[in-house]
C-alpha positions, 0 to 999 in steps of 0.5 A, a space after each residue: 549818394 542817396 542819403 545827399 539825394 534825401 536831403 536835396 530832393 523834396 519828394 525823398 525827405 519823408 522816405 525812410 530806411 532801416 539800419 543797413 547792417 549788411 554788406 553791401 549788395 553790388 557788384 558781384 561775380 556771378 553765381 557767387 559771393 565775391 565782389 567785381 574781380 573783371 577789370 572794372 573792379 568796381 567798388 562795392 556799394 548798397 545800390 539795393 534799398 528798401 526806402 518807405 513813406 505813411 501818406 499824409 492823410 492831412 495833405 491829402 484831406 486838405 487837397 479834397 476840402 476835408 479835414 480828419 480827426 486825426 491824421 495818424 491812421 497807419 502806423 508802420 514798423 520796420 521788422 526786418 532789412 535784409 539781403 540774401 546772399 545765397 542768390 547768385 543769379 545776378 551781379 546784385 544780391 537781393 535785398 527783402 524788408 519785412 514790415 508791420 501795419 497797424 491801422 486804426 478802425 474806421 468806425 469805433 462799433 462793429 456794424 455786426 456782433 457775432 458769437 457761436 452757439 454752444 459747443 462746436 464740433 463735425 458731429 452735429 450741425 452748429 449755430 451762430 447768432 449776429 445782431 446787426 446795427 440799423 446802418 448795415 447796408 444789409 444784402 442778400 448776398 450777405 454772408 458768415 464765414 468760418 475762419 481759421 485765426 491765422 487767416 489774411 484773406 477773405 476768400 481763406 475761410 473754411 466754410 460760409 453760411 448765407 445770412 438769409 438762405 440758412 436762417 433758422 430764427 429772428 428776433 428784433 435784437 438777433 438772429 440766428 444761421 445754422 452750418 451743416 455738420 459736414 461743414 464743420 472741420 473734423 481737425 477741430 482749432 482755434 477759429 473766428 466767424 466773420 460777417 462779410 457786408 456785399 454792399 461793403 464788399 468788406 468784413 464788417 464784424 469779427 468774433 471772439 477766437 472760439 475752440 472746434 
């Protein structure tokens, strides 16, 4: 029914689905794996679907009067489409898919370059350095947060520095922040430093992975 709905419907052509390599997930018992035994008996069926679409950007543009470079800037991978069947609380089991996006950068250059100066380690206070491109917005609200590698948001950081608040040194190509030794985490790990832009409200420079 939905695949005839697809290529009748204009508004689902463009939608996309993984292979359905379940079984199907309607209608069961409840509280157990056995499909409709009431007198309805009614047939199984993959009523629960995972269905997903990539805007297109040169329709959008288009709309607004501009036109993009390039109109692939999201990809989308399908990792994994599956259902749950340990789940009984309703006639359905659920169905989960697990997705990869890959997006292209929006500027090509990083408006900050960080990197950590010398050994980092909780028995001395660290140094940073950043250099920032002439079009950073710049605020005193700016701020560089230490990051675990694995991190995916920016409020996970571990510690942070203001910008200007603890500034030790400038110079017309850099400067350098210092962090507290008691800010530094005694576990030690992999880590990155990222520049958080308040104007931006967005991390607009990322440094190499780099040992505590």
């Amino acid at each position: 029914q939905l695949n005839m709905a697809k290529k009748k419907e204009e508004f689902l052509k463009e939608f996309k689905e993984g292979p359905l390599q379940f079984k199907p997930t309607y209608k069961f018992d409840l509280d157990s794996e056995v499909y409709d035994t009431s007198e309805k008996k009614r047939k199984p069926a993959w009523t629960d679907r995972i269905l997903w679409k990539v805007k297109n950007l040169s329709e959008v543009a288009s709309n607004e009067g501009k036109f993009p470079e390039e109109e692939n800037q999201i990809s989308v991978t399908l990792n994994s489409y599956v259902s749950h069947m340990s789940y009984g609380i309703s006639d359905h089991k659920p169905v989960t898919g697990t997705f990869k996006l890959e997006m292209k950068p929006l500027v090509s250059d990083p408006l900050v370059v960080l990197s950590p100066e010398g050994e980092w380690s909780a028995e001395h206070d660290v140094l940073l350095r950043y250099s920032a491109a002439p079009e950073l917005p710049s605020s005193a609200w700016d701020w560089i947060g230490l990051f675990q590698v694995t991190f995916r948001h920016v409020k996970d950081y571990v510690t942070y520095a203001w910008v200007e608040d603890d500034e030790i040194s400038c110079s017309r190509d850099s400067k350098e922040v210092y962090i507290s030794a008691s800010e530094i985490p005694k576990m030690g790990g992999e880590f990155l430093l990222c520049y958080f832009s308040n104007n931006l409200q967005s991390i607009v420079g990322i440094s190499e992975p780099f040992q505590v």
